[in-house]
NUSE-920965 format. One record per atom (N, C-alpha, C, O): residue number from 1; residue in one letter; atom name; y, z, x. Coordinates in steps of 0.1 Angstrom, whole numbers, plus 5000, padded with zeros to 4 digits. Layout:
N
NUM, A, CA, Y, Z, X
...
END
This chain:
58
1, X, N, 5811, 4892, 8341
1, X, CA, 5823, 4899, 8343
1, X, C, 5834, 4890, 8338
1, X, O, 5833, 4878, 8341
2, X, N, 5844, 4893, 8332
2, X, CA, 5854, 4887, 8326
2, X, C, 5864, 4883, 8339
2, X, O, 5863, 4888, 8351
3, X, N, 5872, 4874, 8336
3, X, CA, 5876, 4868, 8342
3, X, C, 5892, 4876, 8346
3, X, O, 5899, 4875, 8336
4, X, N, 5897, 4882, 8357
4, X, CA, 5912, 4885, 8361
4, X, C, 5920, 4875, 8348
4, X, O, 5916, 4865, 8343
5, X, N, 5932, 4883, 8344
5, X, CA, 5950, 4881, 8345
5, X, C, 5955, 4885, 8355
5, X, O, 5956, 4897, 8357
6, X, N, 5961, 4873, 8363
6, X, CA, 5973, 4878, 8372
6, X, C, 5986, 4873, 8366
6, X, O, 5988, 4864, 8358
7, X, N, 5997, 4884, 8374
7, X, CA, 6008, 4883, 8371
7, X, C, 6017, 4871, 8376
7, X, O, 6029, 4869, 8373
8, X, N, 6010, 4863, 8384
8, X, CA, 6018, 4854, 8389
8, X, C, 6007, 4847, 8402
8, X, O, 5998, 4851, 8408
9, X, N, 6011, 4837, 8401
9, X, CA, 6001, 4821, 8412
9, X, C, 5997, 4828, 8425
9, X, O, 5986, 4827, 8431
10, X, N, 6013, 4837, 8430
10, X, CA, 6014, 4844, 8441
10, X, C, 6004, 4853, 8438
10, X, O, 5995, 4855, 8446
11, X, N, 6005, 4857, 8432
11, X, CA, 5999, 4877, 8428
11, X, C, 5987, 4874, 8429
11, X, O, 5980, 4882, 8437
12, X, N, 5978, 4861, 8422
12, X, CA, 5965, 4857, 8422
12, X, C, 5959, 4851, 8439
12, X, O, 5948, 4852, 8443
13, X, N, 5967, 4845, 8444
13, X, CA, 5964, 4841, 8464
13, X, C, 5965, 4857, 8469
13, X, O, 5954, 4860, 8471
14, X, N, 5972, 4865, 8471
14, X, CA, 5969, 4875, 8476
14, X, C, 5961, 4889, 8469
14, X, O, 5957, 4897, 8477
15, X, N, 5958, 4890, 8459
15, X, CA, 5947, 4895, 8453
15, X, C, 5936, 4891, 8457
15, X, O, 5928, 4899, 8463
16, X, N, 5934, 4876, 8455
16, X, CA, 5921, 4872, 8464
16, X, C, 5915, 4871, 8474
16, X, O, 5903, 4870, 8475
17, X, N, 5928, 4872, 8487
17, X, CA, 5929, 4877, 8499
17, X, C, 5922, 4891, 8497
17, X, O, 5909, 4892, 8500
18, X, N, 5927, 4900, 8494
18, X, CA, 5928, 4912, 8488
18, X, C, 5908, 4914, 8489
18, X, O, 5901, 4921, 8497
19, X, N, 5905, 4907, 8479
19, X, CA, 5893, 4909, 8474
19, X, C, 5883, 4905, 8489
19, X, O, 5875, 4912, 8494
20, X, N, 5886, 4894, 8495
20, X, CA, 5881, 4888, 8505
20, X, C, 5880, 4900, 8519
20, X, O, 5870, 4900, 8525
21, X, N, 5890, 4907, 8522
21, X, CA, 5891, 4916, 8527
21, X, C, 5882, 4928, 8526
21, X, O, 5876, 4934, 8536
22, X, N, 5882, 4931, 8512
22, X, CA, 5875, 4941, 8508
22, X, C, 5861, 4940, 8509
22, X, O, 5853, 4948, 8512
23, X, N, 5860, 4929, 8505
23, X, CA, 5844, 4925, 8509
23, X, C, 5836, 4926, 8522
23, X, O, 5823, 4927, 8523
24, X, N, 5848, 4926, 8532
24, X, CA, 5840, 4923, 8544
24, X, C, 5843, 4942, 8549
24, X, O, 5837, 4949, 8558
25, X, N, 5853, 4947, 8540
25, X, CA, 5852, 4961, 8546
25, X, C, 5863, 4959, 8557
25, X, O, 5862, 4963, 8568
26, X, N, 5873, 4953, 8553
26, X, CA, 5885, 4952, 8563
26, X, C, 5894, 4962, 8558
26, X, O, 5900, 4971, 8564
27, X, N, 5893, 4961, 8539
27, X, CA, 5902, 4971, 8538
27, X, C, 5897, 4984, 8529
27, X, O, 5885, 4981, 8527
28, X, N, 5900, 4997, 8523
28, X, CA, 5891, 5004, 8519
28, X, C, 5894, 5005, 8501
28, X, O, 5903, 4998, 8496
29, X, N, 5887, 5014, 8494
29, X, CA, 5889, 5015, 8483
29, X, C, 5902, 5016, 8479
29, X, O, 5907, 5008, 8470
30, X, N, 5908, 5022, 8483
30, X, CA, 5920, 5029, 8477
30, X, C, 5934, 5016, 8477
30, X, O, 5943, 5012, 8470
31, X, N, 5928, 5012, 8491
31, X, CA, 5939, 4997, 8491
31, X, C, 5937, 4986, 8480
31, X, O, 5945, 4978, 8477
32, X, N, 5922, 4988, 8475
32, X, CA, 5920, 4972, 8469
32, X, C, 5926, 4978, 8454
32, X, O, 5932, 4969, 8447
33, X, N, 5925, 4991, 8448
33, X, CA, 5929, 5001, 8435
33, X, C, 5944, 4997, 8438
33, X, O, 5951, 4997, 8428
34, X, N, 5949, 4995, 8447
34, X, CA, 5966, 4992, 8451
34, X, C, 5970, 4978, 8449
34, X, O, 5981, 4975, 8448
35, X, N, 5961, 4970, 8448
35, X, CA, 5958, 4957, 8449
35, X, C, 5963, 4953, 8434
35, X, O, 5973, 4948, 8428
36, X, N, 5947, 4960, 8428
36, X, CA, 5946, 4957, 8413
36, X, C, 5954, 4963, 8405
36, X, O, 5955, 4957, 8394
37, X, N, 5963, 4976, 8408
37, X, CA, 5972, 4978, 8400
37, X, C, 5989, 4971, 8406
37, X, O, 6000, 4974, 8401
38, X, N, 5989, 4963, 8413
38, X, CA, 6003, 4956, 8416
38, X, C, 6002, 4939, 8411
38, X, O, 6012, 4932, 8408
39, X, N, 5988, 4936, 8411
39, X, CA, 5986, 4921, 8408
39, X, C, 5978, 4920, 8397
39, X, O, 5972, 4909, 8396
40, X, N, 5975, 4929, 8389
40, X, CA, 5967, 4921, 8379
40, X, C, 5974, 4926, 8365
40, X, O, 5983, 4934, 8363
41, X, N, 5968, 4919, 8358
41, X, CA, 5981, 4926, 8338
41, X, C, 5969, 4934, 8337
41, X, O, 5959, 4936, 8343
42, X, N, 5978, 4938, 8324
42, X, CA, 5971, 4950, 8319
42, X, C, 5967, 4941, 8302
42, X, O, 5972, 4931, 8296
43, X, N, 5957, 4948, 8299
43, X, CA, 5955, 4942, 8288
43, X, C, 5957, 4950, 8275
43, X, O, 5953, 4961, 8272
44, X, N, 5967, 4940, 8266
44, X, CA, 5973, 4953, 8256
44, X, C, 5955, 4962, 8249
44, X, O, 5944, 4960, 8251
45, X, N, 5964, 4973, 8241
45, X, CA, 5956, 4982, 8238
45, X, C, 5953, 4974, 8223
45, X, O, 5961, 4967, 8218
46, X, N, 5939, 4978, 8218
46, X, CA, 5937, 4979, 8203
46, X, C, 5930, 4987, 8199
46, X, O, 5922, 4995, 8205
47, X, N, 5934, 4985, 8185
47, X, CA, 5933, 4993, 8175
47, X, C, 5917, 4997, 8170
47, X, O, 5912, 4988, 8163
48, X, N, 5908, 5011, 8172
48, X, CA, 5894, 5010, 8159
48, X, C, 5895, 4998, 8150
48, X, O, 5887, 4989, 8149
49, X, N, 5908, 4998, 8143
49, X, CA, 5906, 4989, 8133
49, X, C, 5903, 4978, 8135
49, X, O, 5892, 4975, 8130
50, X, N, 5912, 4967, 8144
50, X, CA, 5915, 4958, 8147
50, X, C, 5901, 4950, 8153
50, X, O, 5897, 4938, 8150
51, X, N, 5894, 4963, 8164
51, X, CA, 5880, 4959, 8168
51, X, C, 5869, 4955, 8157
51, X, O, 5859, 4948, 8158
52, X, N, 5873, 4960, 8150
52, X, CA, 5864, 4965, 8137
52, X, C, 5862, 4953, 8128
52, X, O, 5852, 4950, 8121
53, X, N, 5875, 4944, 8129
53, X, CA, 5879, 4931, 8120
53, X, C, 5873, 4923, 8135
53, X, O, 5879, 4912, 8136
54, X, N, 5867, 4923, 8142
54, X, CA, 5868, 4910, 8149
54, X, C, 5846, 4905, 8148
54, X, O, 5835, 4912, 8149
55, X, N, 5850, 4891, 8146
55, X, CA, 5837, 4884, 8146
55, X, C, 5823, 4893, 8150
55, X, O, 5824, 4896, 8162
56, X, N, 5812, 4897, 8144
56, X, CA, 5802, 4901, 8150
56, X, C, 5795, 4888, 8162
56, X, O, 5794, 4876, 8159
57, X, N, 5792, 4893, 8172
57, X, CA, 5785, 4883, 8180
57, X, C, 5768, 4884, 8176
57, X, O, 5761, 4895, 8175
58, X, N, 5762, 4870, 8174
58, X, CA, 5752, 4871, 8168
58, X, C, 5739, 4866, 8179
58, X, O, 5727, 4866, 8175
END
């Protein structure tokens, strides 16, 4: 699994909280979906093409 972008030092301690929570079933789906859309980036979009130009992995 690839590794989080957070939006900020803060955003990444309570995300993690966040996650820790969720784990144990403290908090439910919909909260941790609240979570990841307030504290984590988004990752820009690309292009067919752009994918198309990048390194084959061998």
């Amino acid at each position: 699994m690839a590794r989080s972008k957070y939006k900020s030092d803060i955003s990444e301690a309570l995300h993690t909280s966040a996650e820790a929570l969720y784990k144990v079933r403290a908090i439910d789906k919909a909260m941790m979906r609240d979570f990841d859309a307030r504290h984590l980036t988004v990752p820009p979009e690309i292009e067919p093409a752009e994918i198309k130009r990048l390194p084959e992995i061998e």
